[in-house]
N, C-alpha and C positions, 0 to 999 in steps of 0.2 A: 688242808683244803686247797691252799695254794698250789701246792705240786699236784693234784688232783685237775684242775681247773685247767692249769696251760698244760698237761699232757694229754687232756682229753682235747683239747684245742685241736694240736696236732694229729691225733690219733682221726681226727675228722677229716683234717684238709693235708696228710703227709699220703699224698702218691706218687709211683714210681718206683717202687721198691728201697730194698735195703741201704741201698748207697747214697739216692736220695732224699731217704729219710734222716741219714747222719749232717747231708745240709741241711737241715729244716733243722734238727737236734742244736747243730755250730750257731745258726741265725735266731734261737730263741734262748737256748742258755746260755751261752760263751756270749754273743756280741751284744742283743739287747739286755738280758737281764743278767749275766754278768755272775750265772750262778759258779761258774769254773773258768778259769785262766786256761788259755792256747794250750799251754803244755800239758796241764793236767786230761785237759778233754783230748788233748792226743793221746796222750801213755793209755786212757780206759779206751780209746777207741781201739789202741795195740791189744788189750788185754782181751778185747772183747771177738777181735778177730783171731785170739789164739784160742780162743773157749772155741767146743759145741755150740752147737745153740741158734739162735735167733740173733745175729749181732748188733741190728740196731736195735729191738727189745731191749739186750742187755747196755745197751749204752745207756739207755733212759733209763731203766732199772739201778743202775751205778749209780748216774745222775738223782736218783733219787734216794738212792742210801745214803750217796756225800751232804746229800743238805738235809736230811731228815732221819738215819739211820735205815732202819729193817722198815719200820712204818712207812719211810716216806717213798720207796723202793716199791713197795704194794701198789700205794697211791700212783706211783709213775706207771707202774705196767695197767695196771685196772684201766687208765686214764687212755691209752696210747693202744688197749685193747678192745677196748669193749664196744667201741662203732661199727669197725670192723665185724666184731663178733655176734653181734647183732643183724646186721646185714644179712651176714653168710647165713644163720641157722633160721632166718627166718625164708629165705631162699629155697634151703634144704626143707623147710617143713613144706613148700607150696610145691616144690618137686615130689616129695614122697608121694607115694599113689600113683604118679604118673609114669606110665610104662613109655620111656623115651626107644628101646629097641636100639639095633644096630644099624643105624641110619648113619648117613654120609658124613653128616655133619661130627658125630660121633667119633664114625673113622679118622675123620682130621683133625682131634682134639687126639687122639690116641699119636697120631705122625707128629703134632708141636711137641708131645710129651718127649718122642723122641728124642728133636731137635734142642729144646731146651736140658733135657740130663745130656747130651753130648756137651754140649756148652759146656757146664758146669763141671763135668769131667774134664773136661781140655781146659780147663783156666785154673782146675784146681792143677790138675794133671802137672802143668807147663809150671806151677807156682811150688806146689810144694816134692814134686819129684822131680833131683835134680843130680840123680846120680844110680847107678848100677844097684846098690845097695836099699835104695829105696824102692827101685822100679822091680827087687825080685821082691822085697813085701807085700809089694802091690799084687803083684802077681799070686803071690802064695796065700793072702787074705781073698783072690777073687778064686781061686781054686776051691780054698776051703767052704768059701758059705756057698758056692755050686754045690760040690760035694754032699757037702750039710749042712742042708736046708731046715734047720730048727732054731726055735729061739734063743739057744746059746750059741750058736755058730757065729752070730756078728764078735759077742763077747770074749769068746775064744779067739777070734782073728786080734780082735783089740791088743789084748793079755799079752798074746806074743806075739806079736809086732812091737811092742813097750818093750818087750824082756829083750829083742834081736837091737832094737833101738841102741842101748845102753850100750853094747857088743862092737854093734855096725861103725856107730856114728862117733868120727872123730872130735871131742869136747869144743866149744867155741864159746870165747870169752865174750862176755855181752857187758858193753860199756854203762858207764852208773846213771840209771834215770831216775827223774822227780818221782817223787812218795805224793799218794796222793792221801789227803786224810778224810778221815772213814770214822764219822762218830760212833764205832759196834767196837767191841771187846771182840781180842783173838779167839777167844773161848766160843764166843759164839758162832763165830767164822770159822773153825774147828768143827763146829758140832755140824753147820751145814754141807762141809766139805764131807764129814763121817755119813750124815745122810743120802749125800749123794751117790756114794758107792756103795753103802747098803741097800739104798733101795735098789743099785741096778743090775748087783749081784742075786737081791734077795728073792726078786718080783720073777723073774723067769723060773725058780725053784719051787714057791709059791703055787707059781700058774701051773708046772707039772705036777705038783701034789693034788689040789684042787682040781674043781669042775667049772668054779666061779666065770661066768662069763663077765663080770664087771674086772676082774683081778684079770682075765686075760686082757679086756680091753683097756687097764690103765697100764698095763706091763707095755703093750705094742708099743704105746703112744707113748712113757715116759720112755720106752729103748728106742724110739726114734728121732725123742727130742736130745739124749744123749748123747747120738753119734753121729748127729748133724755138722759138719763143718761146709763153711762156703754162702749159707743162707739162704732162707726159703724154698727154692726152684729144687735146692738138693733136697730137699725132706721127699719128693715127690714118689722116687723110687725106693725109697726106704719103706714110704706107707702104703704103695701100691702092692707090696709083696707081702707087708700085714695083714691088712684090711681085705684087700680083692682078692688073693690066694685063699686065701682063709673061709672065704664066700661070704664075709659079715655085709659086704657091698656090692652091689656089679660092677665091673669094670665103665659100661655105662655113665651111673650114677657119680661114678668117683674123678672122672672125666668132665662131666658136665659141670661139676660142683668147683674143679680146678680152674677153669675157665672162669666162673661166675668169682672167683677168688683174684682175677688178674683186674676186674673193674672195681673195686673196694680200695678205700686209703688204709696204710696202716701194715703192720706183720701182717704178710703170710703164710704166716702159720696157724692163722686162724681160721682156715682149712680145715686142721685138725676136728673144731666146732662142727666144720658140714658134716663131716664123714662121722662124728659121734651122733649127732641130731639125725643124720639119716636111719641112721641106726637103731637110736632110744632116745628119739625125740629129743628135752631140754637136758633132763638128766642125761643124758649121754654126751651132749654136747659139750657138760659144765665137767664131764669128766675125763671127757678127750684133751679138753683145752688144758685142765690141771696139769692133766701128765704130761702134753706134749710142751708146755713152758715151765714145768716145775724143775726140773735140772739146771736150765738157763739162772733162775731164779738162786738157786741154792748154790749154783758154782759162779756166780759173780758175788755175795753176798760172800761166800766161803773167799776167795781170793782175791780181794779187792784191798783187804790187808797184809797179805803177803806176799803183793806180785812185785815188788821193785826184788825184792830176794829171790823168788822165783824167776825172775826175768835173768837174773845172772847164774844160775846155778846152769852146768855144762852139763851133768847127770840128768836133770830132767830138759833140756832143751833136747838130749837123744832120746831119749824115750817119749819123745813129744813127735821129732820129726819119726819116728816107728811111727807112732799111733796116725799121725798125717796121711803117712804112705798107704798105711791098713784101709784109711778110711776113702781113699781113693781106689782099692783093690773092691772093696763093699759094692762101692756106688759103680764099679765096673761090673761086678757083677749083676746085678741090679739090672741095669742099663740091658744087659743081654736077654734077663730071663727074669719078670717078666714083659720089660720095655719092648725090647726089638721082636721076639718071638711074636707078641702079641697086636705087633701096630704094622711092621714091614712086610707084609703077603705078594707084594707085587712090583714090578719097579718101577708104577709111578707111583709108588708109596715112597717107595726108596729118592723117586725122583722129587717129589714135593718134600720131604725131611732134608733133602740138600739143600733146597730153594730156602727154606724155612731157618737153617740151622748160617746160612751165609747172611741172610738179613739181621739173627741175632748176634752175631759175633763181628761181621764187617763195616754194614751197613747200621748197627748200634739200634735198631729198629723198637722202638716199647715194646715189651712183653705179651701188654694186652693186644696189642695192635696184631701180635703175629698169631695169638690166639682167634683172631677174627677172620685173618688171612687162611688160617690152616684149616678151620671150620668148611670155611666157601671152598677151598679146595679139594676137602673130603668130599661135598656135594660134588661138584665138575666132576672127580674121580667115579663115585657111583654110576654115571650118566657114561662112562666110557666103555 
């Protein structure tokens, strides 16, 4: 109930997103209460920035496996989620029914969306592609899921980009870091590693067998909490190309709900919540959110005890930067179709997404801030 009590704390009062939720994270376990030493809460912050996922989720998720096992890990994410999540779906139910249309304001939530996956491409871009060999993966994974546009085409970019990885990438000796200790048996942390790439093998093969509209909607949402790298802002284009292609949301709907996601403390990725609740109400919500944190979930649990070894091994850190590279090549594609295709029609479109995308990267501007800005400027743009 402990670990329950101060992560719902936080999960109230932690805005700013990911990077500031990791100080809020440092200032409540590490220096007040003392639950993890400097180093240890570094090495999980490493681990957590090498996963998929949500990374401040998974920090407090870790955080709570190390002081309570699998149970206390629960308690931390529920804790750190669920204000959040409650916010957003009750939002989402007061919008359903409302016919919002393609208003101005609409169009400049579609131009931030821009602006923000440029971002997120240029930082991952600039971080984890730093050579010829990774910049043709990129390439070759944004060719493929253009190409094929189906829901094994991200998974197949993944596979081999891992396989070229191994090939490409010349071995690098990674120096000995602190063990953190993990009161869970390997065995356990095995089984959820196993889980985690069955279900993300299994759930796309499923969804082409079946009709199941629930089994398609926990497939989108767990294969796009899978091959999130970077946090938050990247899920954007993954789920825009699920959801809105797909016609489960309007472009609209899935915009206004992003927005209403940048004034909330807390992951967001509890986003995922609006766009299930717009969809099927609570159930929907309660089954977006599963999927789109249950990967997080199962691959921090799964290596949490094997990462000082994983951290050294030179075979998976190439197959690690492949899979970086791929997943940069994704969210390029992403980013063209349906991002740009669908927000840049004119060039003061073009011209406000520069305004926009300079304030986030130079100017360091809050998120939400630029979401208010890009709104008002869809309006002006209408008017012109």
């Amino acid at each position: 109930m402990e670990i329950l009590g101060v992560s719902a704390i936080l999960g109230l009062t932690s805005f700013g997103g990911p990077i500031a939720h990791l100080g809020y994270f440092h200032n409540e376990y590490v220096r007040r209460r003392k639950w993890m030493d400097e180093k240890n809460y570094a090495d999980l912050v490493a681990l957590c920035q090498f996963l998929p996922g949500p990374a401040s989720s998974q920090v407090g998720i870790g955080i709570g496996i190390t002081r309570a096992g699998i149970l206390g890990g629960i308690a931390a994410w529920v804790g750190f989620t669920l204000p959040s999540l409650l916010a957003i779906v009750c939002f989402a139910l007061l919008l359903k029914g409302f016919d919002i249309g393609n208003t101005g304001w609409i169009h400049g939530l579609k131009i931030v969306a821009v602006a923000i996956v440029a971002q997120a491409i240029a930082g991952m871009g600039k971080k984890l592609i730093v050579d010829r060999n990774g910049a043709t993966i990129a390439v070759l994974a944004t060719t493929l899921t253009l190409a094929w546009q189906t829901s094994l085409s991200q998974i197949s970019a993944i596979l081999v980009a891992a396989a070229l990885g191994l090939f490409l990438f010349k071995p690098i000796e990674i120096a000995d870091v602190p063990d953190i200790h993990v009161p869970m048996k390997r065995s356990v942390a095995g089984f959820c590693l196993l889980l985690f790439f069955v279900l993300l093998f299994a759930l796309p093969l499923i969804r082409e067998l079946t009709s199941s509209s629930w089994i398609a909607m926990f497939d989108s949402f767990y294969r796009s909490g899978s091959l999130v790298f970077g946090g938050g802002h990247v899920v954007l284009p993954l789920l825009e190309r699920e959801v809105v292609t797909a016609g489960w949301i309007s472009r609209e709907d899935f915009l206004a709900g992003y927005g209403a996601a940048q004034a909330v403390p807390g992951p967001l990725f509890t986003f995922a919540a609006y766009i299930g609740a717009v969809m099927e109400g609570w159930r929907g919500a309660a089954v977006a959110t599963i999927g789109i944190f249950l990967p997080a979930f199962l691959l921090v649990a799964g290596a949490l005890p094997f990462w000082s070894s994983l951290r050294k091994s030179p075979k998976i850190q190439g197959a690690l930067r492949g899979i970086n590279a791929a997943v940069v090549g994704i969210l390029l594609s992403a980013f063209y179709h349906p991002i740009w295709t669908s927000s840049i029609l004119a060039s003061q479109d073009f011209a406000l997404a520069c305004i926009l995308f300079v304030m986030l990267v130079f100017w360091n501007v809050p998120p939400w801030i630029v979401v208010v800005l890009g709104a008002l400027g869809g309006i002006l743009i209408s008017y012109l």
